[in-house]
C-alpha positions as CSV (number, residue, x, y, z in Angstrom):
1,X,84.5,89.7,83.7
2,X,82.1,92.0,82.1
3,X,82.1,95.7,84.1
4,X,78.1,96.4,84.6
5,X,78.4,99.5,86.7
6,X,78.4,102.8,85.9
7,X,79.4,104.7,89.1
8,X,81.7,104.0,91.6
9,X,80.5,105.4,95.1
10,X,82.1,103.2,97.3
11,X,83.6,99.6,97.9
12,X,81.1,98.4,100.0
13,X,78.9,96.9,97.4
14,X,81.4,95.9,94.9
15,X,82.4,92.1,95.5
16,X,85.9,90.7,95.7
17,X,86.1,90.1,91.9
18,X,84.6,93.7,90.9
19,X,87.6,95.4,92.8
20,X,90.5,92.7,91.0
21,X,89.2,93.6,87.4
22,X,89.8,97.7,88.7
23,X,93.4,96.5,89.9
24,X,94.1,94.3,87.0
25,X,92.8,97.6,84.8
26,X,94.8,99.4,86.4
27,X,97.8,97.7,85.9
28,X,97.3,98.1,81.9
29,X,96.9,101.6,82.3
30,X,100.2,102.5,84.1
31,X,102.1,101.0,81.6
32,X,101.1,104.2,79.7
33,X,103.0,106.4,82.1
34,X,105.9,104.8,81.2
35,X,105.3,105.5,77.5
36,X,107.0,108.3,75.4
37,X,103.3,109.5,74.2
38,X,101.2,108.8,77.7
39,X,97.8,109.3,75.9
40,X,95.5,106.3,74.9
41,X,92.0,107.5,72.8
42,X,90.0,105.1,75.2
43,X,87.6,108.4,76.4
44,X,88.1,110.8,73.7
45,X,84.8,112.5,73.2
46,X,83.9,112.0,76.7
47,X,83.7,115.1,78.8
48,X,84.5,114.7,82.9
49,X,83.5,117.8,85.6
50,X,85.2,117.7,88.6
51,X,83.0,118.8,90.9
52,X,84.9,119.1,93.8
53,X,82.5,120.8,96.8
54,X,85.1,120.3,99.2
55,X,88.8,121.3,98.6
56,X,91.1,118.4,97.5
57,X,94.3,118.9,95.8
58,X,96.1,115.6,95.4
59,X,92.7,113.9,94.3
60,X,91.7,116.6,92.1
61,X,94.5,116.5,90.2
62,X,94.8,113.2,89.7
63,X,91.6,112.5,88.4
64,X,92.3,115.3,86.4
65,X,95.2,113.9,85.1
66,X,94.1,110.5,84.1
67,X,91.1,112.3,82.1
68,X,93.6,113.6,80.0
69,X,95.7,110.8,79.8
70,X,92.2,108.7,78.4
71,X,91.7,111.8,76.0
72,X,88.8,113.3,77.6
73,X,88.2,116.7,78.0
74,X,87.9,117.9,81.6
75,X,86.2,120.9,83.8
76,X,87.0,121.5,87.0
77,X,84.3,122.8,89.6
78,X,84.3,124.2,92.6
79,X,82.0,124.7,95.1
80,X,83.1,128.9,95.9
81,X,82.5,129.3,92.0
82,X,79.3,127.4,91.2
83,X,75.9,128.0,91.6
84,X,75.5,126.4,95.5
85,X,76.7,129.7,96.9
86,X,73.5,131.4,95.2
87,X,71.8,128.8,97.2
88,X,71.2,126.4,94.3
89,X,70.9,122.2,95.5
90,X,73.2,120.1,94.6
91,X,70.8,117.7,92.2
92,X,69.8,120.8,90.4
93,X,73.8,121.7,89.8
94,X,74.5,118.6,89.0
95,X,71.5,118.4,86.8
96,X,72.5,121.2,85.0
97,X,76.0,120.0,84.5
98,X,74.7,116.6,82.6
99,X,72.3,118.8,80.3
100,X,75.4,120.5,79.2
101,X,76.8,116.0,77.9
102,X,78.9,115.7,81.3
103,X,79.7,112.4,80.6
104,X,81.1,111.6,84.2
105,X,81.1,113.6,87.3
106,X,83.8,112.8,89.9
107,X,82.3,114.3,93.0
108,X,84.3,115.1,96.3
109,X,81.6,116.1,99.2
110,X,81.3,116.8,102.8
111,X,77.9,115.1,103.0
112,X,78.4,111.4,103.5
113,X,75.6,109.5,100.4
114,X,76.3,112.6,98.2
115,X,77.5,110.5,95.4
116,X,75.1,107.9,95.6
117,X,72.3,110.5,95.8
118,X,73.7,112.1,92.7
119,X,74.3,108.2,90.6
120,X,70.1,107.0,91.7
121,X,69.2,110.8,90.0
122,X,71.5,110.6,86.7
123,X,72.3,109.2,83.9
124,X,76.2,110.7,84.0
125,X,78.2,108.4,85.8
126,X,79.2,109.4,89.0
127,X,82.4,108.9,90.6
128,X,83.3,109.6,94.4
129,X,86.4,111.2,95.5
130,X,85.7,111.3,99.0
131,X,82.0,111.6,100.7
132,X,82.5,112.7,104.3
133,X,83.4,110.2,106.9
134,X,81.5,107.8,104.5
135,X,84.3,106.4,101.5
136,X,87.3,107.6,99.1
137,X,86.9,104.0,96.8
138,X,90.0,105.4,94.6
139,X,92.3,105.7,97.5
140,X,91.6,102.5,98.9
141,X,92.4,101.5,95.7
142,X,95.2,102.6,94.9
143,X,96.6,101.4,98.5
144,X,95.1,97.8,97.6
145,X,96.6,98.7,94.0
146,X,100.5,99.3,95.9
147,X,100.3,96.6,98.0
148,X,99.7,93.6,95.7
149,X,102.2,95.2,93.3
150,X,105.0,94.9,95.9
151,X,103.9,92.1,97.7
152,X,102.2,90.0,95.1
153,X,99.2,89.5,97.1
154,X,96.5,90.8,99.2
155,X,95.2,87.3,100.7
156,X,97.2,86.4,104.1
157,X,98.8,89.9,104.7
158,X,98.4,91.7,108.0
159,X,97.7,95.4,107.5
160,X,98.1,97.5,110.6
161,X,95.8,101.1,110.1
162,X,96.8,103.3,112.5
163,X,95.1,106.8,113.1
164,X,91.2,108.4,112.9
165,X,89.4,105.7,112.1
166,X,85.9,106.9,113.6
167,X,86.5,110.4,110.9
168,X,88.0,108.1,108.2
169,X,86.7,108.0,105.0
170,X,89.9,106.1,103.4
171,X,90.0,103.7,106.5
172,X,86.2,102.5,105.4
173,X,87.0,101.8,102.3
174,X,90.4,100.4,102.7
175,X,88.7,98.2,105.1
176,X,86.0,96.9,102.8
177,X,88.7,96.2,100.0
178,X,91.2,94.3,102.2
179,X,88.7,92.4,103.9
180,X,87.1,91.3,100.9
181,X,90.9,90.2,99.2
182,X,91.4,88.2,102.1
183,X,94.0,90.2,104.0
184,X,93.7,90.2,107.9
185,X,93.1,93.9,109.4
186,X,94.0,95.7,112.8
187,X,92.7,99.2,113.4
188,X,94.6,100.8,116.1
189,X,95.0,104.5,117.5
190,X,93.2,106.1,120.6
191,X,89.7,104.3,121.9
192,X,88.2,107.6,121.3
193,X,89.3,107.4,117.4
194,X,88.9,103.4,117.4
195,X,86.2,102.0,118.8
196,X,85.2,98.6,118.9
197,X,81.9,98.9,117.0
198,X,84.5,98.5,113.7
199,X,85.2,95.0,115.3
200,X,81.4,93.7,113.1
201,X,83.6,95.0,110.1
202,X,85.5,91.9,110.3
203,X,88.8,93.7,111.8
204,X,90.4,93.3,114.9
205,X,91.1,96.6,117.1
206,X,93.3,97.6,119.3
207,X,94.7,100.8,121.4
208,X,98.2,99.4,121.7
209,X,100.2,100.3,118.4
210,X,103.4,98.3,120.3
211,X,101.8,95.1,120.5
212,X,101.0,95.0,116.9
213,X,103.7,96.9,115.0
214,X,106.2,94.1,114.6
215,X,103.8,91.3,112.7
216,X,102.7,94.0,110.4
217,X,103.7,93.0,106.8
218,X,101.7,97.1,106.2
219,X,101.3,99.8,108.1
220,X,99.1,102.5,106.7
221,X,99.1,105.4,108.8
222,X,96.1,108.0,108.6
223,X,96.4,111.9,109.9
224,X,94.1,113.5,112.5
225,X,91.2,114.6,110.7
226,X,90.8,117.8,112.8
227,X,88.4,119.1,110.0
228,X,85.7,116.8,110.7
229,X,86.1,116.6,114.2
230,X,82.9,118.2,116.4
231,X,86.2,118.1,120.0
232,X,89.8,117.5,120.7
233,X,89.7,113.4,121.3
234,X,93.0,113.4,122.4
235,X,94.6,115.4,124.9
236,X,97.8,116.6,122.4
237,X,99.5,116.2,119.7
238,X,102.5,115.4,121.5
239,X,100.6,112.6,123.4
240,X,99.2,110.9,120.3
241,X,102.5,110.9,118.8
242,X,104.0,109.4,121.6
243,X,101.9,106.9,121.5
244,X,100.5,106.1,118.1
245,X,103.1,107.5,115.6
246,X,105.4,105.6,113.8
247,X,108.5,106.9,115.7
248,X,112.4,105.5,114.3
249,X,112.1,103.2,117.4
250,X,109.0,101.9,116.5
251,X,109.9,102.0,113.0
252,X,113.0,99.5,113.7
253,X,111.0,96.7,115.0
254,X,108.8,96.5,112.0
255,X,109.7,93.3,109.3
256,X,112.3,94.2,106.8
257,X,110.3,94.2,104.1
258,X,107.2,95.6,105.8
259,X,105.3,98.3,103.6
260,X,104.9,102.0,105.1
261,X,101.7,104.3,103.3
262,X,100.0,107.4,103.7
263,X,96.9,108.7,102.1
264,X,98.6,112.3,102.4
265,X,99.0,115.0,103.4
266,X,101.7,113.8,106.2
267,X,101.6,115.5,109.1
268,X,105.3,114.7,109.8
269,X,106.3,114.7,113.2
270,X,103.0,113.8,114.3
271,X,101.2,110.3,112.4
272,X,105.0,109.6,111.2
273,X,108.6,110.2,111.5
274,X,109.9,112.7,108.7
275,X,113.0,110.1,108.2
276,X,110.7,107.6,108.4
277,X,108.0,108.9,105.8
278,X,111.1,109.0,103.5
279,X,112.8,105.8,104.2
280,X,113.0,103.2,101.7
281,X,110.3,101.1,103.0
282,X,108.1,104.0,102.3
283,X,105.9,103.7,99.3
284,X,104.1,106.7,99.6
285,X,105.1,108.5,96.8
286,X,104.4,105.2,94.9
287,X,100.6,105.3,95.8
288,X,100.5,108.7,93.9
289,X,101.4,107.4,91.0
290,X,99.3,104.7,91.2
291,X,96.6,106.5,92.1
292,X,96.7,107.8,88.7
293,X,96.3,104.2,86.8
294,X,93.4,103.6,89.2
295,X,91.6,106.4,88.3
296,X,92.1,105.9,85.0
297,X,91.0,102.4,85.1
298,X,87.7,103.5,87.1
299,X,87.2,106.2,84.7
300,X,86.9,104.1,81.5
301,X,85.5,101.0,83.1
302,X,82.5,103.3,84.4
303,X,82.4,105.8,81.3
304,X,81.6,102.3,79.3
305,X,78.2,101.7,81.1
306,X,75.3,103.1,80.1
307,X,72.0,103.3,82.3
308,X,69.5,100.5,80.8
């Protein structure tokens, strides 16, 4: 298929073919890792900004990363040395960052629409790396990416996502890419942090992580997100854990070959068992490296587009 977009803001609006031609992209681009020279000209002359308003480390740098990897020459921008603390808006920074040829912006924000606001007002093509509780479309990616690599497929699986939904910008889009590939959801964590108004998402939901846990061919497990939470939805830590994490006794009655993944960063002992996060049924470490072929993939498939 021909790519016709030129941002990326979220999965919601990309349709189930869209989001295979990123995966399949994707899985040309990591072949470069593996390479002796991991560089492919594909964006050289291109310039990226990361304009990263709220702090990210993981997702910075991997965006980062695949710029160079692609050839491009990158800037990193931060929202404590930019212009917004002199009280500037964010169209007019990022205004002023495409009249110096920002070819791409990859934009992380605390404001839920920020990216989209930013791709109706620019010619740059804007990438989001997380817009509050709204969507992260490269992690969801990448997750979608790690799962049909191990398991060959997305259609039929059950994934099990277990956590803060309600604060959840990877949940969203995870959800929007699985559904769409055919794979059969369950949210489950605390009714507070779940609620049934996800059900019209075309998930099921439950507060019972026991009565799912064993038919789960992936559990994705998602921290608190104490950051973006207004109260305390739970009474502890200790309770949550006690009955939402993945414990070793839960972790024994999942399928042998069942798939455990983690956005990151793990709060072990809490969402997950430290022996657990490292077991080998872990892939967690594997959807860090993948998250690099994504972005490159997402990067050159958007940097081709240009506005009509």
């Amino acid at each position: 298929m021909n790519w016709t977009r030129k941002d990326l803001t979220g999965l919601e609006s990309l349709s189930a073919a869209e989001i295979e031609h990123i995966l399949d992209t994707a899985a040309a681009f990591k072949d470069v890792g593996s390479r002796e020279v991991k560089k492919v000209p594909a964006l050289r002359g291109k310039t990226l900004v990361n304009f990263f308003v709220e702090p990210s480390t993981r997702t910075r740098v991997s965006f980062e990363l695949a710029a160079f990897r692609l050839s491009a020459d990158v800037i990193n921008v931060s929202a404590s040395t930019s212009s917004l603390t002199k009280g500037e808006t964010l169209k007019d920074t990022a205004l002023n960052l495409q009249a110096l040829h920002a070819d791409i912006i990859v934009l992380r924000h605390a404001s839920a629409g920020a990216a989209q606001f930013l791709a109706e007002r620019l010619d740059s093509s804007i990438i989001n790396a997380g817009d509050g509780a709204h969507e992260h479309p490269t992690q969801a990616l990448l997750d979608t990416f790690t799962i049909r690599e191990r398991k060959g497929r997305i259609a039929g699986l059950h994934v099990v996502i277990i956590g803060d939904i309600l604060f959840s910008r990877v949940a969203r889009s995870n959800i929007h890419a699985l559904v769409k590939l055919g794979a059969r959801v369950t949210l489950c964590g605390p009714s507070t942090l779940v609620p049934r108004a996800f059900e019209s998402l075309g998930v099921a939901v439950t507060h019972d992580i026991d009565s799912v846990i064993a038919d789960a061919d992936v559990v994705n497990l998602l921290r608190i997100q104490h950051e973006r939470q207004r109260k305390e939805y739970f009474p502890s830590l200790g309770e949550y854990t006690a009955l939402f994490g993945l414990t070793k006794a839960r972790a024994e009655r999942l399928k042998p070959d069942a798939l455990i993944m983690h956005p990151g960063p793990i709060n072990r002992g809490v969402e997950i068992d430290s022996d657990v996060a490292d077991s080998g049924r872990s892939v967690i470490l594997d959807q860090v490296t993948n998250g690099l072929a994504v972005r490159m993939a997402v990067l050159y498939l958007c940097a081709g587009v240009r506005p009509s």
